[in-house]
C-alpha positions, 0 to 999 in steps of 0.5 A: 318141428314147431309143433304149436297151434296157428299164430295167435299172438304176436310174439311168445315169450319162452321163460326156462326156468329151474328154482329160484321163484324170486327171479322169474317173479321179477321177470314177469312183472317186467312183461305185465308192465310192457307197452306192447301187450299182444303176447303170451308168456310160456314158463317152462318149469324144468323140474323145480324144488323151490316152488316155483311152479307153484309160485307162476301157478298162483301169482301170474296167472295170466301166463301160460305154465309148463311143467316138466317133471325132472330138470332136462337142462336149459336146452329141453326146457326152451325146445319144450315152450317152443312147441306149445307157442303160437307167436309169429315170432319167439323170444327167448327169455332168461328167467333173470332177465328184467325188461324196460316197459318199452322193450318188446315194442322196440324189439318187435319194430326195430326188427321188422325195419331192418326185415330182420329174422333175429333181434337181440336187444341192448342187455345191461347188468342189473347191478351196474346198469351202466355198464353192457351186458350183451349186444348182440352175439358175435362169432369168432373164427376160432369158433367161441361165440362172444356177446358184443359190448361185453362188460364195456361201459355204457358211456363208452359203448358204440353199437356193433357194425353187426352181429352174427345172432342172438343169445338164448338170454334174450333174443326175438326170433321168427318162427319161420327159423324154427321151422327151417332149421330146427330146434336148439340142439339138446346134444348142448344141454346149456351154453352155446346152444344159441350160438349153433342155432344162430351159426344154421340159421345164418348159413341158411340165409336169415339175418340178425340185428342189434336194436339198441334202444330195446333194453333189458337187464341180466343178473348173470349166471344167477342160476348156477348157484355155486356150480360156475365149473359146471359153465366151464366143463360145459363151454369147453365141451360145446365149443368143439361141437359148435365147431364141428357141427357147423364150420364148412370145410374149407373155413375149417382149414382155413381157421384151423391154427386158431380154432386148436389155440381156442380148443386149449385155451377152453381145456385150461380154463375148464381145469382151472374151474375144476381144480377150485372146486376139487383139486389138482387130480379130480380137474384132471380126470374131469377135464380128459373126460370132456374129450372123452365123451366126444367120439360119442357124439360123432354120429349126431354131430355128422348127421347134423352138419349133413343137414346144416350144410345142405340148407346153406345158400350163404357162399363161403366167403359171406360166410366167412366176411361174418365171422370175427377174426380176433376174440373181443374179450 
C-alpha cells in the first residue's frame, strides 16, 4: 500500500499543493530552518497553473517534487507523496502551514514518549498567533469531526485531556498506520479525509496525542480562493460517508438522534454557502444533489466498512468512551 523505498529518513514530510507558489515557498523555508534535519520533503503539484512547480523546481531543490498532470484533488495528491516516501514516519503537511524551527523535534519526541501512532501539534493562526487553530482532532458522536482549542485563545487554552487523531493540516504519523489500514480514501476528494482515516486507525488500535510544545501556524482555507461553498457542499457530503463508513452498528443506533440532527444541520449550512454564491434556486438543486450522489457510492462505502470493522480490536465501549458527545464549536 505504501509503496516507497525502504526508510531512509526519519520522517517524510508530504506537502499537496495546487498554486498559490507564495505559500508553499513560505512553508519550505520554515522546514529548512527546522533543528531536526533527518527528513525529506516530498511536494506533490496537484496540477498547478501558476508556477508553482516550477518555483519548488528552482528555489528548493533540496526537496523532492511530484508532479501531477491535472488537479485530482487534496486526497490523490497526499496518497501520491505517500507512495514515493521513505520515512518511518509521514507528516502530513498543508502548503500553508509555517513551522516553529523546533517543531518536528518536538513532534517526533513527544510522540515516541507517549508510544504514540499520531501526533498532532499545537496549530496557531498565522495572522493572530494567540489565538488556537488546531490541537489536535476530535470526533463527535454525531459524527462531525472538530479541531480541538478551535479558535479559543492562546492564554486561555489548556490542552486536551485527549484527541481522537490528527488532521491532514499537519499530523505526524507512522507508516505502519498506512500499511495497516490504508490510504486517505480518495471517495473524499477534500475535508474529512483525515477524520476517516483517524476513525480506521484508531478502531484498529493505534493511539493519538497532542504535543503542545511542537508549534505550527495555519492560514486557513488559503487554497480556496473564493470558493468557501465548495468547503461546505464538501463537508456535508462527506460527514454522511465518514459516518456510514465507520460508525459500528450499535454505536450508530445508539448516536442516531444526533447523527440526523448533525446531517440537517450540514444540509442548512451547505445551502446557506450555496445561496450566496448562486441564489435561492441553484443552492437548492445543488444541495439535493449531494444526497443524490450518495447511493452511488454505497458499494465502496460497504466495502470499506467490511474491511474497517474487521481490523477492529478497539471493543465498543472504548470505542465509544473516544467519542465526544456534544460539538465543541
Amino acid at each position: 500500500m505504501v509503496r516507497g523505498a525502504r526508510a531512509s529518513v526519519k520522517i517524510s514530510i508530504i506537502i499537496p499543493t495546487w498554486n498559490r507558489s507564495g505559500l508553499v515557498a513560505d512553508c519550505l523555508r520554515t522546514l529548512e530552518a527546522q533543528t531536526f534535519r533527518d527528513f525529506e520533503a516530498v511536494v506533490v503539484d496537484d496540477g498547478s497553473t501558476d508556477g508553482t512547480a516550477e518555483c519548488v523546481a528552482r528555489d528548493f531543490t533540496w526537496a523532492r517534487l511530484l508532479r501531477l498532470p491535472e488537479n485530482r484533488g487534496f486526497a490523490q495528491a497526499v496518497n501520491a507523496g505517500i507512495a514515493e516516501a521513505r520515512g518511518d514516519w509521514l507528516f502530513l503537511l498543508n502548503n500553508d502551514m509555517t513551522l516553529e524551527p523546533d517543531c518536528l523535534e518536538r513532534l517526533l519526541a513527544g510522540a515516541e514518549a507517549a508510544n504514540a501512532h499520531m501526533a498532532a501539534p499545537l496549530v496557531l493562526w498565522r495572522d493572530t498567533p494567540d489565538v488556537v487553530y488546531s490541537a489536535g482532532d476530535l470526533q463527535c458522536a454525531n459524527g462531525r469531526p472538530e479541531s480541538a482549542g478551535f479558535r479559543v485563545p492562546r492564554a486561555e487554552f489548556t490542552a486536551p485531556p485527549r484527541v481522537f487523531g490528527v488532521s491532514g493540516g499537519a499530523g505526524l504519523i507512522q507508516r505502519a498506520v498506512f500499511e495497516r489500514v490504508g490510504l486517505l480514501d480518495t471517495r473524499f476528494v477534500a475535508y474529512f479525509e483525515d477524520a476517516d482515516l483517524c476513525f480506521r486507525a484508531r478502531m484498529a488500535g493505534y493511539d493519538a496525542v497532542f504535543v503542545g510544545d511542537a508549534v505550527a501556524y495555519h492560514i486557513g482555507s488559503a487554497s480556496l480562493a473564493g470558493r468557501a461553498w465548495w468547503r461546505s457542499v464538501q463537508c456535508c457530503r462527506n460527514h454522511t460517508l465518514l459516518v456510514l463508513k465507520n460508525f459500528p452498528a450499535a454505536l450508530l443506533a445508539r448516536h442516531a438522534g444526533k447523527v440526523l440532527r448533525e446531517c440537517a444541520h450540514q444540509r442548512r449550512r451547505c445551502f446557506s454557502a450555496l445561496r450566496t454564491d448562486f441564489g435561492a434556486a441553484r443552492a437548492l438543486v445543488r444541495t439535493l444533489a449531494v444526497d443524490a450522489a450518495l447511493p452511488g457510492l454505497l458499494p465502496h462505502i460497504l466495502r470499506e466498512r467490511r474491511r474497517a470493522q474487521a481490523r477492529r480490536v478497539l471493543t465498543l465501549a472504548a470505542l465509544d468512551a473516544l467519542l465526544e458527545r456534544e460539538p465543541r464549536t
